[in-house]
C-alpha positions as CSV (number, residue, x, y, z in Angstrom):
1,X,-19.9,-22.1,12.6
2,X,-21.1,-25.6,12.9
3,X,-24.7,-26.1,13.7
4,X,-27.0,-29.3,14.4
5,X,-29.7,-29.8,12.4
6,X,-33.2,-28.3,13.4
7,X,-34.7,-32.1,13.1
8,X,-38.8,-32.3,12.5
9,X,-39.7,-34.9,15.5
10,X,-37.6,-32.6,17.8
11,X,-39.8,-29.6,16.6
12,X,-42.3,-31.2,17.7
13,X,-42.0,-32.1,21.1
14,X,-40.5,-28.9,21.5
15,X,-38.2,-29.7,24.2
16,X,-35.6,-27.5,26.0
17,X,-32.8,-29.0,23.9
18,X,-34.8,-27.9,20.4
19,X,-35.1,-24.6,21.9
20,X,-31.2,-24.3,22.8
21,X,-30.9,-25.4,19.4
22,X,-33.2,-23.0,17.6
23,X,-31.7,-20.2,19.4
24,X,-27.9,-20.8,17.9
25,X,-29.3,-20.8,14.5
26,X,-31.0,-17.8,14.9
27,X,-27.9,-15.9,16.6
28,X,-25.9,-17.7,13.2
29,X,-28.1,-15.9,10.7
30,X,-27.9,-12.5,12.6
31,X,-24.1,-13.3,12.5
32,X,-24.6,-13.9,8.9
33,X,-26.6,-10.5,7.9
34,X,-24.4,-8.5,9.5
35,X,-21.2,-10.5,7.9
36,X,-22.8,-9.8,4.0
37,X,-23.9,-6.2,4.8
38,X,-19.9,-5.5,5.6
39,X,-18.8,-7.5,2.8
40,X,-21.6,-5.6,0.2
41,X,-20.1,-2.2,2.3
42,X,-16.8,-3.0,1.2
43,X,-17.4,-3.9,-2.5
44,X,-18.8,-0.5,-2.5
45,X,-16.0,0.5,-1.0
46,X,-13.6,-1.1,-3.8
47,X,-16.0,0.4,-6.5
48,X,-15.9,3.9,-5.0
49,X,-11.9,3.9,-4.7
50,X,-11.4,1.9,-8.4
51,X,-13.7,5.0,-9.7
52,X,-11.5,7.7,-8.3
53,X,-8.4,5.5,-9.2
54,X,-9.9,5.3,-13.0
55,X,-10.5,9.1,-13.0
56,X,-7.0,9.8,-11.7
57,X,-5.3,7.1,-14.4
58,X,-7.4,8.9,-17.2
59,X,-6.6,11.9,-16.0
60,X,-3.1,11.1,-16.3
61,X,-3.6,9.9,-19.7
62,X,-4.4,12.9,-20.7
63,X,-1.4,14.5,-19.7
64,X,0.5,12.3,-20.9
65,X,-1.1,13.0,-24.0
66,X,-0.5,16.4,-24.6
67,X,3.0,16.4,-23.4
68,X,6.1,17.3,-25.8
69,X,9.5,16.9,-25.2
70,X,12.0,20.1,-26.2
71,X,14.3,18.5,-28.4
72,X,17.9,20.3,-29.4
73,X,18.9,20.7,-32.9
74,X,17.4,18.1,-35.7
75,X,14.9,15.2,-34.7
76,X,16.4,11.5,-35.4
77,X,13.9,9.0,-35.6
78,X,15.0,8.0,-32.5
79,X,14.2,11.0,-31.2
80,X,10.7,11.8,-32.9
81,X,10.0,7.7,-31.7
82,X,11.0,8.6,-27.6
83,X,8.5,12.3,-28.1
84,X,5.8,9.8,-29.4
85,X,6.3,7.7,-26.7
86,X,4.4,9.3,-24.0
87,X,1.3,9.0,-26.5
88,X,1.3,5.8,-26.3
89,X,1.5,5.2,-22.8
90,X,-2.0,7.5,-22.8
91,X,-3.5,4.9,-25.2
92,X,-2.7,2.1,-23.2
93,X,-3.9,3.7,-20.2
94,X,-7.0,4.6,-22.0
95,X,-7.6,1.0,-23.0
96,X,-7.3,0.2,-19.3
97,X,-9.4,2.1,-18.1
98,X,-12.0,1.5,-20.5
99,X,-12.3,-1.8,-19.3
100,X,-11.7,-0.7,-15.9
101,X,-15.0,1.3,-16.1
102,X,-17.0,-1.4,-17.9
103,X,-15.9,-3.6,-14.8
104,X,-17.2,-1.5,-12.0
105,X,-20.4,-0.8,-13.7
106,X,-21.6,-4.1,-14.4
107,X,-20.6,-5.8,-10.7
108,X,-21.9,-2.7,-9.1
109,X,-25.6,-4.0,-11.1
110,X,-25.3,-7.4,-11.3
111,X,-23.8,-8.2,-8.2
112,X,-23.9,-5.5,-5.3
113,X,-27.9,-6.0,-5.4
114,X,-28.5,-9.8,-4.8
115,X,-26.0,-9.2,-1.5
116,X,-28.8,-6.6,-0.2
117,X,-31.5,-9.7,-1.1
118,X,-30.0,-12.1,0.7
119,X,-30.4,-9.4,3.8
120,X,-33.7,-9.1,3.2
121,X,-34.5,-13.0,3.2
122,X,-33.2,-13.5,6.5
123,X,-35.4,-10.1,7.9
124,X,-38.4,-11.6,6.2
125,X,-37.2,-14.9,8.7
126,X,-37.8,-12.9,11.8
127,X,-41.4,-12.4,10.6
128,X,-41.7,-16.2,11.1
129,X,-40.2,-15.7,14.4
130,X,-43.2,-13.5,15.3
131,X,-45.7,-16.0,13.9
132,X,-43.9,-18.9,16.2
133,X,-43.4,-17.2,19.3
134,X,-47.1,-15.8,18.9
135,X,-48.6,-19.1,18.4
136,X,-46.3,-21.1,21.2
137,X,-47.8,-18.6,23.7
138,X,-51.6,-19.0,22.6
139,X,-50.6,-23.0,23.1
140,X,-49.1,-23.0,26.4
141,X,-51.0,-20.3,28.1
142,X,-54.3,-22.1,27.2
143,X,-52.6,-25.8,28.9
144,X,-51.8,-23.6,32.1
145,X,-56.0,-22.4,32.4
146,X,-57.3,-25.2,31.8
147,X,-55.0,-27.1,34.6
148,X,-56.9,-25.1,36.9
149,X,-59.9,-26.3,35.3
150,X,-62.1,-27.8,39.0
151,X,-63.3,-31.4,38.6
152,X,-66.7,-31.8,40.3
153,X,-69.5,-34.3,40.2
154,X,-71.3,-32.5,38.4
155,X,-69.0,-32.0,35.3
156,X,-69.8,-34.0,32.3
157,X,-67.3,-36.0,29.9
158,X,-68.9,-33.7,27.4
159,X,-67.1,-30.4,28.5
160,X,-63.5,-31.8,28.6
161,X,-64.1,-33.4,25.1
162,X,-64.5,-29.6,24.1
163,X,-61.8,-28.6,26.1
164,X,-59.9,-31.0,24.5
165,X,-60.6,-30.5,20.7
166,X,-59.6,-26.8,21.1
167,X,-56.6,-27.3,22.8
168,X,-55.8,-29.8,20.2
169,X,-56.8,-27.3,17.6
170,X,-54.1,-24.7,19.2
171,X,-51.7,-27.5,19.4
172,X,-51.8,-28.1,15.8
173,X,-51.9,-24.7,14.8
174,X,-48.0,-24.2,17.4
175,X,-46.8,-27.6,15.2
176,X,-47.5,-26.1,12.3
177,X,-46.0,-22.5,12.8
178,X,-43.4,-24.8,14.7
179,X,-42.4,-26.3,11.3
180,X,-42.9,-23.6,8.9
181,X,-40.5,-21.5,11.4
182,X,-37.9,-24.2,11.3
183,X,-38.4,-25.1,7.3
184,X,-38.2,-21.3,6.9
185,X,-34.9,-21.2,8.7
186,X,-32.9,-24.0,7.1
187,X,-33.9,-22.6,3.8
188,X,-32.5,-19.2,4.5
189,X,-29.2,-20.5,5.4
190,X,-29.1,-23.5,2.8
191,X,-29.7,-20.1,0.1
192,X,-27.5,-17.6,1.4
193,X,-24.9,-20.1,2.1
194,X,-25.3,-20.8,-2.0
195,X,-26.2,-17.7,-3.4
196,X,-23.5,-15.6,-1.5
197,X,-20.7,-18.0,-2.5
198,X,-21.8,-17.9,-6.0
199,X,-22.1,-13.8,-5.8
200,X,-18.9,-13.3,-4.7
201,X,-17.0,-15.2,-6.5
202,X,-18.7,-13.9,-9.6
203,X,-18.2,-10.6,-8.4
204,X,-14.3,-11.7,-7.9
205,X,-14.0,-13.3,-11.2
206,X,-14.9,-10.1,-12.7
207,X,-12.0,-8.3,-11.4
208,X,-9.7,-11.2,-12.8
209,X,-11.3,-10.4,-16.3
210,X,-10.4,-7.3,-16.0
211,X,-6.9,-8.0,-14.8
212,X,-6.5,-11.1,-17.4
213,X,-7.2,-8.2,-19.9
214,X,-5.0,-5.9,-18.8
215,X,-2.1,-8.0,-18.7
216,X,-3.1,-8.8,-22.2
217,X,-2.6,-5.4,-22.9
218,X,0.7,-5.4,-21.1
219,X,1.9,-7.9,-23.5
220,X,0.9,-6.8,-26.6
221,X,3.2,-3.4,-25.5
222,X,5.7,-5.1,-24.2
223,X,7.1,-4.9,-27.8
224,X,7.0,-1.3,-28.1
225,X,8.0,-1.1,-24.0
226,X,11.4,-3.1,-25.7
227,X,12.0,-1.2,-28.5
228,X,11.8,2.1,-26.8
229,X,14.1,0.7,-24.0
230,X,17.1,0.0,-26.4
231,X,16.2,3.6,-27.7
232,X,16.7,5.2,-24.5
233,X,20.2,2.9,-23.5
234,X,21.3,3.8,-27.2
235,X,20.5,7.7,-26.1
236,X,22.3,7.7,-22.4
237,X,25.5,6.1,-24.2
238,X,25.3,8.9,-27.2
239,X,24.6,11.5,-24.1
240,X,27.7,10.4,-21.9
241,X,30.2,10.7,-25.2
242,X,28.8,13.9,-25.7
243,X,29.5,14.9,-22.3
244,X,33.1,14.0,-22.6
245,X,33.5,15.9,-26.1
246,X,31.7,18.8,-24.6
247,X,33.6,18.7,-21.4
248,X,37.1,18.7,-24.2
249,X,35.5,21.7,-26.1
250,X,34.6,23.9,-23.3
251,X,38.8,23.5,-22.3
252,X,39.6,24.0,-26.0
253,X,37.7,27.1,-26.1
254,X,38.6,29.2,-22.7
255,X,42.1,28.0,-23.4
256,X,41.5,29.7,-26.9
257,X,39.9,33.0,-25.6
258,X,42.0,33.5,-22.6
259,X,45.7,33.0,-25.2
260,X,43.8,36.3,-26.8
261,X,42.5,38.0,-24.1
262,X,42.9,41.4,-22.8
263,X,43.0,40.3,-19.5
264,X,45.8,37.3,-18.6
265,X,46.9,35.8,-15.6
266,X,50.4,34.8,-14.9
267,X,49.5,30.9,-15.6
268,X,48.0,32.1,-19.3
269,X,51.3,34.2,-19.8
270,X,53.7,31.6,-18.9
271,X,52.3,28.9,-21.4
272,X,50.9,26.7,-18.8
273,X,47.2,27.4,-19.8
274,X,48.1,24.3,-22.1
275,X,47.2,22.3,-18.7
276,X,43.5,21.1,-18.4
277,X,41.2,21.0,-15.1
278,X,42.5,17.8,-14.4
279,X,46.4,18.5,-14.4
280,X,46.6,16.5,-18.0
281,X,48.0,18.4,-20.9
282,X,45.7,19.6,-23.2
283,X,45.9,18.1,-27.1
284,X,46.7,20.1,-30.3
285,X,43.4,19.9,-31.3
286,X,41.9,20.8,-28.2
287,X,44.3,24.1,-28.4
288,X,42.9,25.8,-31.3
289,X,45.9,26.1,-33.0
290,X,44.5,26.8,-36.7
291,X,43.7,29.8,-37.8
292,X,43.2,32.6,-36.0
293,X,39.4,34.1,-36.5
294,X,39.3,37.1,-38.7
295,X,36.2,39.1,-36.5
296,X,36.9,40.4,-33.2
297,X,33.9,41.1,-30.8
298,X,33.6,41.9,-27.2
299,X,33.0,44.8,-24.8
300,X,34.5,47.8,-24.8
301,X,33.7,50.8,-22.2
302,X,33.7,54.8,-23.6
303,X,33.8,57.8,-20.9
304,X,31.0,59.9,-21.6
305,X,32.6,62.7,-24.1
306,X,29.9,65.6,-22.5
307,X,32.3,66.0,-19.8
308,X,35.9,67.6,-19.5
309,X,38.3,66.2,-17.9
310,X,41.8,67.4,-17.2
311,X,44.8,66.5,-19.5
312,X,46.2,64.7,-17.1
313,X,43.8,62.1,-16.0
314,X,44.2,59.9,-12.8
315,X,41.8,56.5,-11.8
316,X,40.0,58.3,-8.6
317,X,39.1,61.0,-12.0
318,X,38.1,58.0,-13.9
319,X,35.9,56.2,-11.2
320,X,34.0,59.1,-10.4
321,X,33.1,59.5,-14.7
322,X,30.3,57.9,-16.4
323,X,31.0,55.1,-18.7
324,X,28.8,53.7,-21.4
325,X,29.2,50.2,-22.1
326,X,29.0,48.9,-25.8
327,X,29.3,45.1,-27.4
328,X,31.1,45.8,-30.4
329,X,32.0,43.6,-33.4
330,X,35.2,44.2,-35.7
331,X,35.8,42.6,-39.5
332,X,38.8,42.4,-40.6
333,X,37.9,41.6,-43.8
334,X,34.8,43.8,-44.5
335,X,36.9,46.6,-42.0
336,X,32.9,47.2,-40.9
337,X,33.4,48.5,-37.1
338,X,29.7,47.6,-35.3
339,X,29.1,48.7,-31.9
340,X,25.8,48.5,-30.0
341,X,24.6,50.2,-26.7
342,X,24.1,47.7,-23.6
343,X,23.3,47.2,-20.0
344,X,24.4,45.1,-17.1
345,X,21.1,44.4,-16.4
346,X,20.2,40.2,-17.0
347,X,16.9,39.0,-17.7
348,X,15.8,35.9,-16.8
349,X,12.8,33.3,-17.0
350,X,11.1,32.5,-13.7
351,X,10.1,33.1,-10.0
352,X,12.0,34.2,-7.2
């Protein structure tokens, strides 16, 4: 807002125009206290939220921290580097932070206050307010009595030269609350116009430090950030051939077990189990056709000797009979004959 200048002579002869005048200013710093109390509310405001923000990042940290990656079979150093990794993402966000706390406690001393100040200055300018209203009213009331002051002939030159010298000692005293009231007011704006700039962009520039430092921090990682990046594209690509030799194995071996199975289909009797999943013929290697393993292990299913049956036994006889299931292991070379007592029942990790 653009305002004329409260000019001394106009003070002075207090006219109706200095008054209009006086009155925009003093709307413009009400505007103006209530503009730096929002703007001190909402650097609390950013405080209170970069606090919670710091304890959440921190917090974060620390999981990040104590987390460990399950690894399958031996560690690489590729491996051991990608489980450190998540350490070292905690220190940087530790660093952070640390100057993320060191940020919000010194604007929220050095800066936060001098906001509330400039508040105060421009309360302590309604006091002179007060002072000039109080003393334009002592002025103007005492012109109005003595304009119905009777001249007579018997009133001497004496009593209006009395008259006179007080109401010019009231006058003086209105002129001079007059310009201390408008010296008062120009001053408050000329400082808060100054000292709130210069507040809040230090309070600003603060927050730049901080981010200047962070994104020194960034860089000095971005290394690391690199390094472990190549790691991880160097780990999918290892990960996807393993897939496909896994993917080849698990055909290899079901083709494998089924060609010595118990139980065979038509397709495994006929030869064609040599087909994979995706109608392409399955290679030598992927076959099994070396040697055949010398230990033979799987389930195998005793009727319960306590019971007699019949000597000639049918299925419904069978169905009816209790059956105790055993995983057993045969060696043909050590002709040892293992067999050990199981259940159907399947444990398993985990809610329902």
């Amino acid at each position: 807002m653009q305002l004329k200048p409260l000019e001394f002579s106009e003070c002075l002869t207090d006219s109706p125009f200095f008054r209009q005048n006086l009155h925009k200013h003093e709307i413009a710093l009400e505007q103006t206290s209530k503009k730096i109390k929002d703007v001190e509310q909402q650097c609390r405001k950013i405080l209170s939220y970069s606090t919670k923000l710091s304890l959440a990042q921190k917090h974060l940290a620390e999981t990040l921290s104590d987390f460990k990656l399950g690894m399958i079979g031996t560690m690489s150093e590729d491996d051991m580097a990608m489980a450190n990794y998540t350490k070292q993402l905690a220190n940087v966000i530790i660093m952070i932070e640390e100057h993320r706390s060191k940020t919000i406690q010194e604007t929220g001393e050095l800066y936060l206050s001098p906001l509330l100040a400039m508040v105060e200055k421009i309360n302590r300018a309604r006091d002179g307010r007060q002072r000039y209203s109080k003393e334009s009213g002592k002025f103007y009331q005492a012109l109005e009595r003595n304009l119905n002051l009777k001249v007579t002939t018997t009133s001497r030159k004496s009593d209006f030269t009395s008259i006179d010298a007080q109401l010019a000692v009231q006058q003086k005293s209105f002129c001079q609350a007059s310009l201390n009231y408008v010296t008062e007011i120009q001053n408050v704006q000329e400082n808060v116009r100054i000292e709130f700039v210069q507040t809040i962009s230090s309070f600003l520039y603060q927050w730049l430090l901080f981010y200047h430092m962070a994104n020194a921090i960034q860089k000095d990682f971005q290394y690391t950030y690199s390094e472990i990046n190549d790691k991880i594209l160097k780990a999918k690509e290892n990960f996807e051939v393993q897939q496909i030799e896994a993917n080849e194995l698990k055909k290899k071996m079901l083709v494998t077990f089924m060609r010595h199975s118990v139980f065979q289909s038509e397709t495994d009797k006929s030869g064609n189990s040599n087909i994979g999943d995706d109608g392409e013929p399955l290679s030598s290697g992927a076959l099994g056709g070396g040697a055949i393993s010398s230990i033979k292990q799987g389930y195998l299913y005793m009727h319960d000797p306590i019971r007699l049956l019949p000597k000639t036994i049918s299925r419904d006889v069978l169905s009816r009979s209790n059956w105790t299931k055993y995983y057993c292991v045969y060696s043909r070379e050590t002709k040892i004959f293992t067999f050990i007592p199981t259940t159907n029942v399947v444990k398993t990790v985990g809610g329902s």
